[in-house]
C-alpha positions as CSV (number, residue, x, y, z in Angstrom):
1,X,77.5,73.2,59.6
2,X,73.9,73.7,60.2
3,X,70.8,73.9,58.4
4,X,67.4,75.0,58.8
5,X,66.4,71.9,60.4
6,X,68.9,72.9,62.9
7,X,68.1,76.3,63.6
8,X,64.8,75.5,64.1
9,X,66.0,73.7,67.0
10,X,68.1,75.9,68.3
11,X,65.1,78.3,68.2
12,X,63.1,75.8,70.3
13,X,65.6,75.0,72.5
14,X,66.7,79.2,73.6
15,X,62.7,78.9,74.4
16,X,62.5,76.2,76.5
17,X,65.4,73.5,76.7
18,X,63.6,71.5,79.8
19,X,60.1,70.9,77.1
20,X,60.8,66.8,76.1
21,X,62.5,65.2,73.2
22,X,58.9,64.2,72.1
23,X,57.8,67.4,72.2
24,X,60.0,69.0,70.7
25,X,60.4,66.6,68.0
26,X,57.1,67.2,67.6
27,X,57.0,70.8,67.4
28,X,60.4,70.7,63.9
29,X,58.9,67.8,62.4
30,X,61.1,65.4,62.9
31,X,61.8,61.9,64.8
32,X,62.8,61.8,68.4
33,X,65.8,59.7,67.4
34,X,66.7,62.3,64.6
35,X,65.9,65.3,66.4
36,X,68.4,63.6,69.2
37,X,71.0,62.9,67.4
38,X,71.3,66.6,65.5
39,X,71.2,67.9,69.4
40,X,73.7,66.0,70.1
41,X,76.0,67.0,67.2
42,X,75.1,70.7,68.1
43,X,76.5,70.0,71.3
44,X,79.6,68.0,70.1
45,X,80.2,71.0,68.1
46,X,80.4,73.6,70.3
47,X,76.9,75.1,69.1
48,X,75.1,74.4,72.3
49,X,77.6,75.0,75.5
50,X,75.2,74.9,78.4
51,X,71.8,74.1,79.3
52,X,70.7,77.1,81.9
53,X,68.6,78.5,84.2
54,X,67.9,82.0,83.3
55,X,66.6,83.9,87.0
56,X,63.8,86.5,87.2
57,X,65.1,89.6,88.6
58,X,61.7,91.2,89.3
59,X,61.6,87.9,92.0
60,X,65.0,89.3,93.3
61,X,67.2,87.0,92.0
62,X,69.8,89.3,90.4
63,X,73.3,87.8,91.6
64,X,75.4,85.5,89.8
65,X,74.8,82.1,92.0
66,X,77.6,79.8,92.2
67,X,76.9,76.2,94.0
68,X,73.2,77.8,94.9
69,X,75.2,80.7,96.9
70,X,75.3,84.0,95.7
71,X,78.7,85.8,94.4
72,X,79.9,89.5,96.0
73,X,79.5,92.1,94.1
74,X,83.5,93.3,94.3
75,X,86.1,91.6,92.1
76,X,88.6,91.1,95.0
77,X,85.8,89.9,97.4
78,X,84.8,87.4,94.8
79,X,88.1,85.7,94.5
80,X,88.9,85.4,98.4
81,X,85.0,83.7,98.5
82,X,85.7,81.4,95.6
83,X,88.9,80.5,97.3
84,X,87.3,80.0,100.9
85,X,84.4,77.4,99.4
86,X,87.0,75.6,97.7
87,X,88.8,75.3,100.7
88,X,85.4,73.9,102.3
């Protein structure tokens, strides 16, 4: 279950996950050990899956990256790459 305390979190966090515990601490009003441990029950949760990178298109970066490599475009040209850098 999570409160407003939480969401304000969450709110931070979709805006910048890489800013510092401090900081964002900081920024809800809250302790860096408090603020911590409700990320970490987010996560526990299910709330928060991933921490990502988010790529700027207008810089070209449109494909799906795997590993730092980008993915084909086809379906069936997708699985026989996955499959040879597995194999690698």
């Amino acid at each position: 279950m999570t409160d407003a305390m939480d969401l304000k979190i969450l709110g931070k966090l979709q805006k910048d996950c890489t800013q510092s515990l401090d900081l964002l601490s900081d920024s809800v009003g809250l302790s860096s050990t408090s603020c911590y441990r409700r990320i970490r029950r987010l996560e526990s949760a299910g709330i928060i899956k991933a921490k990502v990178a988010v790529l700027d298109e207008k810089k070209g970066y449109t494909d799906l990256m795997v590993d730092g490599a980008p993915l084909p475009h086809q379906p069936d040209t997708i699985i026989r790459w996955l499959i040879d850098r597995l194999r690698s």
